[in-house]
N, CA, C and O atoms as a DFTB+ gen file, in Angstrom:
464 C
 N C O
     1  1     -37.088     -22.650      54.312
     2  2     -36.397     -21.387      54.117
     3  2     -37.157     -20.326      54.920
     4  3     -38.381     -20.332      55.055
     5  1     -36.235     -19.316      55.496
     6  2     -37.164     -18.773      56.519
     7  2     -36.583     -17.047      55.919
     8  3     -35.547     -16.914      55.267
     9  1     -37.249     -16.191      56.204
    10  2     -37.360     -15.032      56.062
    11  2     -36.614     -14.210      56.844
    12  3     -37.021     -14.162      58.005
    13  1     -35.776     -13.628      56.631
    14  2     -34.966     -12.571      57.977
    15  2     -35.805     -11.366      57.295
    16  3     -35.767     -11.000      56.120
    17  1     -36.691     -10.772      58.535
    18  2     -37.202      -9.018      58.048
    19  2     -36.346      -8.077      58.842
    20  3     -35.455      -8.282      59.666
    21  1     -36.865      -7.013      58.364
    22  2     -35.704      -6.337      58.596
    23  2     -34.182      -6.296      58.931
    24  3     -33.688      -5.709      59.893
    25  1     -33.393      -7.152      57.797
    26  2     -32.139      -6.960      57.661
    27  2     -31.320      -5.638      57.853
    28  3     -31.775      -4.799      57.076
    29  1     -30.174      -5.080      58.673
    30  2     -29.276      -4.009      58.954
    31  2     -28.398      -4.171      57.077
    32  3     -27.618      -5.038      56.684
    33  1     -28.796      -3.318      56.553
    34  2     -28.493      -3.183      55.318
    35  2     -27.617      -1.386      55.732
    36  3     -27.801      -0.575      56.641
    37  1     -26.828      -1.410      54.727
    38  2     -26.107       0.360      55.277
    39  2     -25.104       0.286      53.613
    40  3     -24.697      -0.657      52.934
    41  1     -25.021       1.702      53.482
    42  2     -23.939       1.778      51.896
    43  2     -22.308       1.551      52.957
    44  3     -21.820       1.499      54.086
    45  1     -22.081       1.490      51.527
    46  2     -20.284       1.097      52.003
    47  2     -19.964       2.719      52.392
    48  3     -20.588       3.740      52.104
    49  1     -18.658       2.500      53.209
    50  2     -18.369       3.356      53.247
    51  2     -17.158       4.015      52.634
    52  3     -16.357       3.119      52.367
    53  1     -16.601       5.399      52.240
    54  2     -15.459       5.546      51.362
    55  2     -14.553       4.923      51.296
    56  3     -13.809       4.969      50.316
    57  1     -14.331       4.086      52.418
    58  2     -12.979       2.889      52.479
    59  2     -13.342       2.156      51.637
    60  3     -12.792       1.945      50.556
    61  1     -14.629       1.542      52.188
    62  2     -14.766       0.234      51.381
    63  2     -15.028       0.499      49.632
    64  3     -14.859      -0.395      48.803
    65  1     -15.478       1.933      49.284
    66  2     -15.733       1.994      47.946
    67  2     -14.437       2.025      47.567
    68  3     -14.224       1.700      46.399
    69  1     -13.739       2.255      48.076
    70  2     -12.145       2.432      47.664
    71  2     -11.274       1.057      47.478
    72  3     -10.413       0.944      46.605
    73  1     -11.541       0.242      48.217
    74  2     -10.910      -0.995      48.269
    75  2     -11.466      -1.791      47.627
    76  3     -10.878      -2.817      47.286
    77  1     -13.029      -1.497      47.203
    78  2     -13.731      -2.738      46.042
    79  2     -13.701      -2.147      44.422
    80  3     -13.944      -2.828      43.426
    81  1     -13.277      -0.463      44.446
    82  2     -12.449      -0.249      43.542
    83  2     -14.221       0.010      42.726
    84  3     -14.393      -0.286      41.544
    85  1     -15.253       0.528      43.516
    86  2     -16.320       0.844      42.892
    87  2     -16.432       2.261      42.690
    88  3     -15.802       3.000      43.446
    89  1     -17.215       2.793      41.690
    90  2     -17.374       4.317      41.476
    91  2     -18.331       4.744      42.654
    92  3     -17.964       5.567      43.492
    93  1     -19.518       4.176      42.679
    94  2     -20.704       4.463      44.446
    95  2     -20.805       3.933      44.804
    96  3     -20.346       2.898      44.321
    97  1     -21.431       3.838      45.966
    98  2     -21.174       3.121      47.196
    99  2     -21.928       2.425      47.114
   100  3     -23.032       2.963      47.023
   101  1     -21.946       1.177      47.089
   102  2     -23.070       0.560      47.250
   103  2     -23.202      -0.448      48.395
   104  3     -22.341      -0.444      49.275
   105  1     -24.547      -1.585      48.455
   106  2     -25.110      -2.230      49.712
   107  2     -24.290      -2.641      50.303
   108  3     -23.367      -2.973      49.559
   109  1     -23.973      -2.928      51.917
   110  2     -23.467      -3.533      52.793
   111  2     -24.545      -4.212      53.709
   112  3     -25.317      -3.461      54.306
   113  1     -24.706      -6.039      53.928
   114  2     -25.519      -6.503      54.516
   115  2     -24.475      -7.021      55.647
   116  3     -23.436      -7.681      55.691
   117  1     -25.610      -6.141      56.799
   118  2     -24.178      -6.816      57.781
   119  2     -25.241      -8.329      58.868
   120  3     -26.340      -8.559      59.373
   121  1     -24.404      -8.697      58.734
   122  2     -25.040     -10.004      59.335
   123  2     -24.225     -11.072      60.484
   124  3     -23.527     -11.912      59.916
   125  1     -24.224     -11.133      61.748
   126  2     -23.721     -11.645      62.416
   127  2     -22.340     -10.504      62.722
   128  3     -22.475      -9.407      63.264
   129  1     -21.225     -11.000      62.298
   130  2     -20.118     -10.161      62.611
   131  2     -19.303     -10.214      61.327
   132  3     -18.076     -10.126      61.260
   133  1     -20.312     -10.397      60.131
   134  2     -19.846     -10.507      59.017
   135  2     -20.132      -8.711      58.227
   136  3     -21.082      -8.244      58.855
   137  1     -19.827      -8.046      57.542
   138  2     -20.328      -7.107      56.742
   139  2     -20.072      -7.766      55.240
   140  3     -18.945      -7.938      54.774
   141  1     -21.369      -8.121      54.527
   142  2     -21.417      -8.765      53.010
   143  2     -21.510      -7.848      52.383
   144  3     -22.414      -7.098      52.750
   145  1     -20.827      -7.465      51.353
   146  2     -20.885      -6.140      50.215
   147  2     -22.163      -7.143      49.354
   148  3     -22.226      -8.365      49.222
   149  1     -22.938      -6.229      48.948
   150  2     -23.959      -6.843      48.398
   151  2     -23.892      -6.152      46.671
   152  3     -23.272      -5.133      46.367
   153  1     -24.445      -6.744      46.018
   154  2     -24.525      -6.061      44.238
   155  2     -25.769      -4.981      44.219
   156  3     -25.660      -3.874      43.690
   157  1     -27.085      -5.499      44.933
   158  2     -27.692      -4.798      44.940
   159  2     -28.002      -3.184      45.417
   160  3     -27.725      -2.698      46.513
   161  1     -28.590      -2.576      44.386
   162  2     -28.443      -1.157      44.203
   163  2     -29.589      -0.265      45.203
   164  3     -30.589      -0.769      45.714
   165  1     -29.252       0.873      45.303
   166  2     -29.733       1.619      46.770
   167  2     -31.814       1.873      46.134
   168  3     -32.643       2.325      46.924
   169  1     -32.146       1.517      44.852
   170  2     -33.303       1.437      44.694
   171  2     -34.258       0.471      45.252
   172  3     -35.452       0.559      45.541
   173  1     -33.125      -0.770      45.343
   174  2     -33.813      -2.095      45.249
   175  2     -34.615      -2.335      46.315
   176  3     -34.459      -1.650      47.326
   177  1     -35.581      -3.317      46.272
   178  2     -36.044      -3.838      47.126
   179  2     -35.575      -5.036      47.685
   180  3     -36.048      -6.000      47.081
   181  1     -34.773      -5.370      48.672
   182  2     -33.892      -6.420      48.906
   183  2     -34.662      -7.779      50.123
   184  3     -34.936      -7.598      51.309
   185  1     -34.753      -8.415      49.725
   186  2     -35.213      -9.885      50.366
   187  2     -34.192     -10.760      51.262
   188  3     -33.320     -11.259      50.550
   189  1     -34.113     -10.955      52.092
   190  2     -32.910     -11.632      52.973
   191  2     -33.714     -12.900      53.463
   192  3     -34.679     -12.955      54.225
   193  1     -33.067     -13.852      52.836
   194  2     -33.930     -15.858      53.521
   195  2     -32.443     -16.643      53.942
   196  3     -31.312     -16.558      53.464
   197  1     -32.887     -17.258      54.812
   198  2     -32.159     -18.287      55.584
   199  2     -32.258     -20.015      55.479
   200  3     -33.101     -20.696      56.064
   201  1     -31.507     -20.370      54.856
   202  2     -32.014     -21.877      55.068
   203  2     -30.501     -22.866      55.537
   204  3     -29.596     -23.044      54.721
   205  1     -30.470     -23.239      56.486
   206  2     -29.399     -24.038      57.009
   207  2     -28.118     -22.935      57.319
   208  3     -28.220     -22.116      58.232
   209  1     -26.913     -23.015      56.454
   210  2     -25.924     -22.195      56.763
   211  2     -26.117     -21.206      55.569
   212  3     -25.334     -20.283      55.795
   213  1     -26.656     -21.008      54.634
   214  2     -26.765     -20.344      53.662
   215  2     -28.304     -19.020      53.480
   216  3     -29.520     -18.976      53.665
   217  1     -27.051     -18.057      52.957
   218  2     -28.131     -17.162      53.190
   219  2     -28.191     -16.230      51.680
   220  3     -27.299     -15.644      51.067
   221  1     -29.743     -16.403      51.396
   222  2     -29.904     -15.614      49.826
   223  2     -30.565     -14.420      49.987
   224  3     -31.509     -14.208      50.747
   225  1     -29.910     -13.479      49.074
   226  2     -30.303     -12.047      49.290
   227  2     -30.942     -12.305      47.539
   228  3     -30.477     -12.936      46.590
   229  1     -31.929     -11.658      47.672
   230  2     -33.295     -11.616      46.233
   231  2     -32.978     -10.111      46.407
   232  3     -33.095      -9.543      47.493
   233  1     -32.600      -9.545      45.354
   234  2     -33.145      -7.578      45.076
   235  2     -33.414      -7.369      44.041
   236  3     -32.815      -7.811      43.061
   237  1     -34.717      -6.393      44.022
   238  2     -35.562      -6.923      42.952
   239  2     -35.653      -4.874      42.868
   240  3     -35.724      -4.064      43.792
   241  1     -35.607      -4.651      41.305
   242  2     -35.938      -3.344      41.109
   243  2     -36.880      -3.212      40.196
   244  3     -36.477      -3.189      39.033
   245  1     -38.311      -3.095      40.421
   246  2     -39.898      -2.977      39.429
   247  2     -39.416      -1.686      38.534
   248  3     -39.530      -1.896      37.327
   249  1     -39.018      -0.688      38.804
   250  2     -38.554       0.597      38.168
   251  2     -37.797       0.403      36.810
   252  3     -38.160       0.610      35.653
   253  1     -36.467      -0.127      37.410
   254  2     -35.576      -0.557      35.953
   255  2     -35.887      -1.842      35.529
   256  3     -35.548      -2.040      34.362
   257  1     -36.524      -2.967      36.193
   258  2     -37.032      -3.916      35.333
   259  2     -35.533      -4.944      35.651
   260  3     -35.047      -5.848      34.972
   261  1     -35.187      -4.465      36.706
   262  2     -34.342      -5.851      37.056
   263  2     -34.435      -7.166      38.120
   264  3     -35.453      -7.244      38.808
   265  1     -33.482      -8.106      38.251
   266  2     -32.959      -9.077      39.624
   267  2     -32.669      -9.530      39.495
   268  3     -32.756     -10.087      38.401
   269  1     -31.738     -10.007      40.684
   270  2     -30.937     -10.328      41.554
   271  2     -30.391     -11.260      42.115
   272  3     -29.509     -10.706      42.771
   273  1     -30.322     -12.405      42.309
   274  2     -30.009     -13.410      43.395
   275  2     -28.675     -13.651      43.807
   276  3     -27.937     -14.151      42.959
   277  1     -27.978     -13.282      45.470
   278  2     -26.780     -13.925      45.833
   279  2     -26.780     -14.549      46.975
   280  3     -27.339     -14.175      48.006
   281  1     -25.872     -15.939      46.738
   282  2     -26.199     -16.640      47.678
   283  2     -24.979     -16.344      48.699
   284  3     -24.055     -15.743      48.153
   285  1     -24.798     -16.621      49.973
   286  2     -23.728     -16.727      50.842
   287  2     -23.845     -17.675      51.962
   288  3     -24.809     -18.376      52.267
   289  1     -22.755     -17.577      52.487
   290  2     -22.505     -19.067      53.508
   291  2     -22.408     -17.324      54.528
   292  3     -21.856     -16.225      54.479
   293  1     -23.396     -18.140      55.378
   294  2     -24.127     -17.121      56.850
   295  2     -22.886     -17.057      57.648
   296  3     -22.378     -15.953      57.846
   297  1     -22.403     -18.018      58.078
   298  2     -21.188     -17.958      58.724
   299  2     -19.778     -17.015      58.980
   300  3     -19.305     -16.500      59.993
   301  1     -19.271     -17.059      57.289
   302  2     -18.509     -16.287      57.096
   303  2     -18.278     -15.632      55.976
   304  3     -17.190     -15.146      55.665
   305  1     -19.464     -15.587      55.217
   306  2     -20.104     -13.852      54.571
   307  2     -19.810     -14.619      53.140
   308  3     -20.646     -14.346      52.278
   309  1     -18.569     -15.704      52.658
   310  2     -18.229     -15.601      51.819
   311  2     -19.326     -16.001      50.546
   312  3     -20.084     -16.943      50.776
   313  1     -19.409     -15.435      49.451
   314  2     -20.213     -15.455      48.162
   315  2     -20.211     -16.741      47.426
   316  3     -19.382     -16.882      46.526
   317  1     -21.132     -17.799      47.731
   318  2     -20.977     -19.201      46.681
   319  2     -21.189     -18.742      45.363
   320  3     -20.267     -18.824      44.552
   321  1     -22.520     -18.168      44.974
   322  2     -22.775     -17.884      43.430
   323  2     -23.584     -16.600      43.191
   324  3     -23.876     -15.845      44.118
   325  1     -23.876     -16.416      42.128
   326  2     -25.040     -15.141      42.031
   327  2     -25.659     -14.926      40.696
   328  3     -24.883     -15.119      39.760
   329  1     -26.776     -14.599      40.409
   330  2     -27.476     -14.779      39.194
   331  2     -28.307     -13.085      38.809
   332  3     -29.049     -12.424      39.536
   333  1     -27.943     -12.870      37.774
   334  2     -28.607     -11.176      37.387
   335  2     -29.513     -11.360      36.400
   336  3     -28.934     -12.000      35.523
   337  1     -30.247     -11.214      36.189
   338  2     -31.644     -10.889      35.082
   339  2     -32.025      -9.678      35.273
   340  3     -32.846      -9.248      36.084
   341  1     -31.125      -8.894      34.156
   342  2     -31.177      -7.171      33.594
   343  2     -32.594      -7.103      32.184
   344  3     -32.615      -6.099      31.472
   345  1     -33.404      -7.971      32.000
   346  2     -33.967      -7.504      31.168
   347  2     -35.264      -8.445      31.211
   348  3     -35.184      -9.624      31.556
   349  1     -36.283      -7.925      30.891
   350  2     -38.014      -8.562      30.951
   351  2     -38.026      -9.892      30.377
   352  3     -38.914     -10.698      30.656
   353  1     -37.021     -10.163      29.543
   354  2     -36.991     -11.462      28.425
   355  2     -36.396     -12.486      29.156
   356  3     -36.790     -13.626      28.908
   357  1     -35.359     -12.302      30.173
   358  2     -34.853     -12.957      30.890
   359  2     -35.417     -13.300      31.831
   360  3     -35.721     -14.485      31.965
   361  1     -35.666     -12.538      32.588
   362  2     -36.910     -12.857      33.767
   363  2     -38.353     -13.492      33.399
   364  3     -38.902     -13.930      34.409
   365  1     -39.198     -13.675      32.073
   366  2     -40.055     -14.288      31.547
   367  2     -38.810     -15.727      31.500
   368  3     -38.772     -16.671      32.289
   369  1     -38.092     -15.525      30.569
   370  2     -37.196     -17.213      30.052
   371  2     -36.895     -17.722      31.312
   372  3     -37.132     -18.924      31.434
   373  1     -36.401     -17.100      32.366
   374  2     -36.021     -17.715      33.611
   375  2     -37.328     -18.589      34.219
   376  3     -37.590     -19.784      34.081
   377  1     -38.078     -17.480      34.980
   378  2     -38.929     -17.573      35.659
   379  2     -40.421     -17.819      35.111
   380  3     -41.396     -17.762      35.861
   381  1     -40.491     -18.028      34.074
   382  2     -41.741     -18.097      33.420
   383  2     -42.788     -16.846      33.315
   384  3     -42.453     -15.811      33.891
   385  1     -44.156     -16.878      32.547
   386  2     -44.587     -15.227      32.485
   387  2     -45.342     -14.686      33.227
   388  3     -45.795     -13.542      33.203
   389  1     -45.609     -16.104      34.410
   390  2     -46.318     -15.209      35.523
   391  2     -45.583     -15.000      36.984
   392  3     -46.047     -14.985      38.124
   393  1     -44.209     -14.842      36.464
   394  2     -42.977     -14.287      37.336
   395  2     -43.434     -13.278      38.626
   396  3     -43.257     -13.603      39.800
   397  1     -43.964     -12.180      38.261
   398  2     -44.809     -11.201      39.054
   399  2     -45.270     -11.903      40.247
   400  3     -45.177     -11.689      41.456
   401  1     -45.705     -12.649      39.651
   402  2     -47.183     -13.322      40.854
   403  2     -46.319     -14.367      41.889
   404  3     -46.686     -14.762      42.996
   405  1     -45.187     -14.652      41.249
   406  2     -44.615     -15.500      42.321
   407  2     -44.378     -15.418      43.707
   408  3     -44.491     -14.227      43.994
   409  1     -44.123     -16.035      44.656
   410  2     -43.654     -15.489      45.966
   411  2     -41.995     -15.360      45.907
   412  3     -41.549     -15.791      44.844
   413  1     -41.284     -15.005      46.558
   414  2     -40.003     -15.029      46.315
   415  2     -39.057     -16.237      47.143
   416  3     -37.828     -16.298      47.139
   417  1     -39.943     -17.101      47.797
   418  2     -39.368     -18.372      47.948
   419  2     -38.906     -18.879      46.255
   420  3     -37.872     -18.933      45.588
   421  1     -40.402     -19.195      46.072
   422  2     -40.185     -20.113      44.428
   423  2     -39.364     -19.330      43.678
   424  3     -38.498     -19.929      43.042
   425  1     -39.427     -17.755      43.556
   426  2     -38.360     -17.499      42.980
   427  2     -37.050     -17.715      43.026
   428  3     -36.301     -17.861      42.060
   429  1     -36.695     -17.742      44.507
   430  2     -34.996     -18.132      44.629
   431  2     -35.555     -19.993      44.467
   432  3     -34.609     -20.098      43.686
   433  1     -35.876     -20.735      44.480
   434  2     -35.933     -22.121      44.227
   435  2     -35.929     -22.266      42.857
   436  3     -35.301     -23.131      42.245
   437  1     -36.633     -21.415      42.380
   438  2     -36.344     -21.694      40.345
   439  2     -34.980     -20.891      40.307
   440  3     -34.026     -21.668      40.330
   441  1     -34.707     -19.897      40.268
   442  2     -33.127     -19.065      40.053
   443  2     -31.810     -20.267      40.603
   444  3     -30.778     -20.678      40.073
   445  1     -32.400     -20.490      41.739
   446  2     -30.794     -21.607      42.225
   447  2     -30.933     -23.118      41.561
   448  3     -30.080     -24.004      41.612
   449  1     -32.234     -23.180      40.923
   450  2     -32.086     -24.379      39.960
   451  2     -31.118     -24.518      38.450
   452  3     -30.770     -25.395      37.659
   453  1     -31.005     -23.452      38.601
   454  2     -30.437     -22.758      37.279
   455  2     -28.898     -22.800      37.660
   456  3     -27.969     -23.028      36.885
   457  1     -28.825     -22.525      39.048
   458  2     -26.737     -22.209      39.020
   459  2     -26.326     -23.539      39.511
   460  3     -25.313     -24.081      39.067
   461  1     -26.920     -23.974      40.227
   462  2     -26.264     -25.773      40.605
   463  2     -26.770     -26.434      40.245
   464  3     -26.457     -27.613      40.415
């Protein structure tokens, strides 16, 4: 699994908040000639990895104590699955309690053990 840094990340724009029928605008990962509406929020700290045709976005917010994981097919943007852990109890039950310390490979490798 390889790391994309610096991903072209940008908010939607009033069209698109309009057509996804959201109150704010939120992430757009544009990638190839794809633009992926992303879940993650304009605080987050967002992670972009590559492995084969599939590409996982990790956004992780230390502030509110949330994350993230969505996976997509690189190709053509579309969304296979996605996993949210909104609360400290979840992210300990998920990820175990020295979650923190992890790298965020093993994190998306324990999280996608969980959806397939």
């Amino acid at each position: 699994m390889q790391q994309i840094l610096n991903p072209t990340i940008r908010l939607m724009t009033p069209e698109e908040v309009r057509t996804t029928q959201l109150i704010n605008a939120g992430s757009v990962l544009m990638y190839g000639s794809a633009a992926i509406p992303l879940g993650a929020g304009r605080g987050d700290r967002i992670q972009l990895f590559k492995e084969s045709t599939v590409l996982y976005v990790l956004s992780q917010n230390s502030k509110l104590g949330y994350m993230g994981l969505e996976i997509f097919d690189s190709s053509s943007g579309e969304e296979f699955e996605q996993i949210f852990l909104q609360y400290p109890w979840e992210l300990e039950e998920y990820l175990g309690s020295d979650w923190q310390e992890m790298e965020p490979v093993a994190i998306i490798r324990k999280l996608v053990s969980y959806i397939f």
